[in-house]
N, C-alpha and C positions, 0 to 999 in steps of 0.2 A: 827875446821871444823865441817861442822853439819853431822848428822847422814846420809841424805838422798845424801849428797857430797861422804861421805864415801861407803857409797854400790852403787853408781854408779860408784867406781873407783874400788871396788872389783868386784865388777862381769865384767868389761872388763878385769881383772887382772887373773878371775878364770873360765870365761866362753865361748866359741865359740859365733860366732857371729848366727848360729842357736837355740843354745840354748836363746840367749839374747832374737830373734827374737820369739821362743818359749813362754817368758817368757813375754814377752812387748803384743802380741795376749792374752794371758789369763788375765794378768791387766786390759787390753782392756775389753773383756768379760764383771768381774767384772766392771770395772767402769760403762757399760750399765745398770750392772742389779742394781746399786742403783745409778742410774740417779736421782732418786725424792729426797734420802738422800744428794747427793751431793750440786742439786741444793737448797735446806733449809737451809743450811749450809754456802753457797757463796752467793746464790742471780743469777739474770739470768741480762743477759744484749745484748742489739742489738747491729748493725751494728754501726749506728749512735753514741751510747753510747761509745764503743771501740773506734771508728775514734775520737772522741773528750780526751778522755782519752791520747792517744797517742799525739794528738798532744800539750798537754798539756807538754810533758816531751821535747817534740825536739823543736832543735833553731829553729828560725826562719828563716837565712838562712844558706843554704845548698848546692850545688851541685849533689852530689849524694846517695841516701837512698837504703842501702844494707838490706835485711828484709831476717832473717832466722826467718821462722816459722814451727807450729807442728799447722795444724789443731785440730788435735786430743786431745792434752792438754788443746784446750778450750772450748772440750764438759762436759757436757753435760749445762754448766754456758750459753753457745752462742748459740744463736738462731740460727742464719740464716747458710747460706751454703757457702761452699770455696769460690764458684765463687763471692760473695758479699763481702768476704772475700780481695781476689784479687780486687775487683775494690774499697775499702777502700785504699789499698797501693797504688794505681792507682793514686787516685783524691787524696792523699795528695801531691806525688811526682810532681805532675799537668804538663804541657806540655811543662814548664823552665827546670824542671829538670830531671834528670837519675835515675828509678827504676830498682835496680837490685836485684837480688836471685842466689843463690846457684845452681846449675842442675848437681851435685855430684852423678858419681856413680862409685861405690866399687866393681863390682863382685855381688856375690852370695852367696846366706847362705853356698852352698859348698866349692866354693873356691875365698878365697878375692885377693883383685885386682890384687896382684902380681902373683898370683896361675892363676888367672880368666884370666889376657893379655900370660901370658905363654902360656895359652893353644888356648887361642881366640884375637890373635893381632890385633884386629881393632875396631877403634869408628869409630860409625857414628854422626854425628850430628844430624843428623835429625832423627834418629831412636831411639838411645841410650837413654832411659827415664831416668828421674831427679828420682831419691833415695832419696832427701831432701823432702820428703810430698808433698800431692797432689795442696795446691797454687803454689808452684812450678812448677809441674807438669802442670798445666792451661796455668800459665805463659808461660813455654817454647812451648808452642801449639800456642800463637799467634803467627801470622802470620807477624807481622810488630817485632816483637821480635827477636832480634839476639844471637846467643850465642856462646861463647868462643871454641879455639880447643883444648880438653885434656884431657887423658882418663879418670880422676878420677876427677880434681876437675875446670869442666868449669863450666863459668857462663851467666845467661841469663840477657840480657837490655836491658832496653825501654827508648827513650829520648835522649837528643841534643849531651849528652857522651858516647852513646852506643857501635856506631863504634870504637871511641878509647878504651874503656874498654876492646873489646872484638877482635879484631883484631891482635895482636901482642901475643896468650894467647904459641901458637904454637912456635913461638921463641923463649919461656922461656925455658931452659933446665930443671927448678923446677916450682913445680906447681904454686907456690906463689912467683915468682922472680919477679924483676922489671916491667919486658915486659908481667907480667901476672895483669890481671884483681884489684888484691890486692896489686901489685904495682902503676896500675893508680891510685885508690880509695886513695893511702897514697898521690898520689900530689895534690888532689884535698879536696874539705874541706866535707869529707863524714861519715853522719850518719848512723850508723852499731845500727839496729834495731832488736831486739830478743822478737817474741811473743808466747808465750808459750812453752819456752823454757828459761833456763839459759844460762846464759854464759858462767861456763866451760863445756856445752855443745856443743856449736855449735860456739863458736866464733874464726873462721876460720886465723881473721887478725895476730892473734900471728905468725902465718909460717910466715910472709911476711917477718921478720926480718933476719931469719934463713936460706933463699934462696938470701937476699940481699946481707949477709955477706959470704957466700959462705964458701969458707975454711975456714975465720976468726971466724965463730962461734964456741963458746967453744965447740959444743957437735958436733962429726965425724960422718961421715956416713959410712954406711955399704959398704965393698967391693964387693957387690955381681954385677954378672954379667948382663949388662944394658939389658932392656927387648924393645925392636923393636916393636916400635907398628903403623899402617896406620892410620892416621887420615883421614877421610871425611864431607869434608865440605858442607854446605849447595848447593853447586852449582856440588856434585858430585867428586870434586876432589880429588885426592888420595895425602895424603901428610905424608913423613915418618920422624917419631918420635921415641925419645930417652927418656924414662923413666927414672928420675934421682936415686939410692936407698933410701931409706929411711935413717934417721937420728938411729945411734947407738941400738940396742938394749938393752943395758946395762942402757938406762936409758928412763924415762917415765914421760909423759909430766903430769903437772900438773897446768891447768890454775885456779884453783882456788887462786895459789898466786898472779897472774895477778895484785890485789890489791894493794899487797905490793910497788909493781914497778909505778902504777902508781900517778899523784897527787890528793890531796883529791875532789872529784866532777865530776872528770873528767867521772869515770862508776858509771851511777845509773843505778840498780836493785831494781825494785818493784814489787808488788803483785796490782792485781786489780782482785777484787771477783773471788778470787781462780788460778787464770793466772797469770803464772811467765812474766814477762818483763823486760826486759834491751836496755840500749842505752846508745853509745860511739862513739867517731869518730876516724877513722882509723889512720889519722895522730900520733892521741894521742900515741895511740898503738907503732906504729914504732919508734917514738921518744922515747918513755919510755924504750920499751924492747932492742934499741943500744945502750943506756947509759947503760943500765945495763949488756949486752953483751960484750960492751966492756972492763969495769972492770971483767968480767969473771962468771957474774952472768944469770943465765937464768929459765924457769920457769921448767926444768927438774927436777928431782931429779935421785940417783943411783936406779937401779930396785932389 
């Protein structure tokens, strides 16, 4: 595992999520005040340069394009701004097919999600901002943009699959069950797109297998008592929901094995002038990690 694998899984191991947020603002900082070293280094690249780069790595055809991005990892290399950002993912996805994004949120540097619905049980949809970075955030502001019901991990889309993706997220009893958003994405033939970000950072599809298999997943969940939360949806409605617990404390996910489980080609991760990137398709994901689930294998290890 590389060095920079290992102290992103120590400091969620050894750090509050205020302190992380602490620490991630002063990186930040730095990274502005040698913007001129950085970009000497990598090289600077536009709109147009990125959208080609990208589409260089994805099939040709597709269904649905899920994009977890970090604006902020592609400064100071990228010129232009989110919203150019955003309508690159746009005009690849084009008017055939379903662009989706993440609109995940956790709570508070104070208190995380389960602390944060305890004390404040209710989403809104229309209110509750996306936590996955500011494309994101753009995205779920459109106006033709629908997005998922659920207190922590809904999602926003655009395009001829959206209603389905996002419709049924509220009947999942887990965030990532069949009838949630990353259960459509595994029956349809969808690229899971990571820019400027890794993959055992943000790549969400691994639960999917975890809430498919319910009990039958090797690793148990927690008995704690279910947290009651109101959903409200874009048209106002009050809708009442069950938070499922989390999976076991005793052990801790580790997607960077993800590798091992799946076949050779299937996830490419690359670098392009200093911007982490990756791309995979959801199915992959699902099919790999129930073979391996059901022999008794998963990407946990003991904590």
């Amino acid at each position: 595992m590389s060095l920079k694998k290992e102290a992103f899984y120590l400091l969620r191991r050894a750090t509050s999520i205020s302190k992380r947020q602490y620490l991630k603002s002063r990186l930040w900082r730095l990274r502005l005040k040698c913007a001129p070293l950085i970009q000497a280094w990598n090289g600077t690249f536009s709109t147009a340069e990125l959208e080609l780069e990208i589409r260089r790595h994805l099939p040709d055809d597709f269904d649905i394009l899920m994009v977890h991005c970090s604006y902020n990892s592609l400064t100071p290399m990228y010129r232009d701004d989110p919203g150019k950002l955003l309508k690159t993912f746009l005009r690849i996805a084009g008017p055939d097919r379903t662009l989706a994004m993440p609109a995940f949120f956790f709570g508070t540097s104070e208190k995380y999600y389960l602390d944060y619905y305890r004390a404040n049980p209710q989403f809104n949809a229309r209110r509750t901002p996306s936590q996955m970075g500011i494309v994101s955030e753009l995205f779920r502001h459109l106006r033709v943009v629908l997005r998922s019901l659920h207190p922590t991990h809904s999602v926003c889309a655009l395009g001829p699959l959206a209603e389905e993706l996002t419709r049924s997220h509220h009947l999942s009893s887990a965030e990532c069950g069949p009838l949630s958003p990353f259960g459509v994405m595994a029956r349809y033939k969808t690229v899971i797109l990571g820019v400027g970000t890794e993959y055992y950072r943000s790549l969400t599809q691994v639960h999917a297998i975890e809430d498919h298999m319910g009990p039958d997943f090797p690793i148990p969940r927690e008995s704690e008592e279910p947290i009651r939360v109101t959903l409200i949806d874009g048209a106002g409605r009050h809708i009442p929901y069950v938070m499922s617990p989390p999976l076991s404390h005793k052990f801790v996910l580790r997607i960077e094995r993800l590798a091992g489980f799946l076949r050779p080609g299937v996830l490419t991760a690359w670098k392009y002038k200093g911007v982490r990137l990756y791309c995979v398709e959801a199915s992959e994901i699902n099919r790999a990690l129930g073979a391996a689930a059901a022999s008794g294998k998963t990407l946990y290890i003991a904590a």
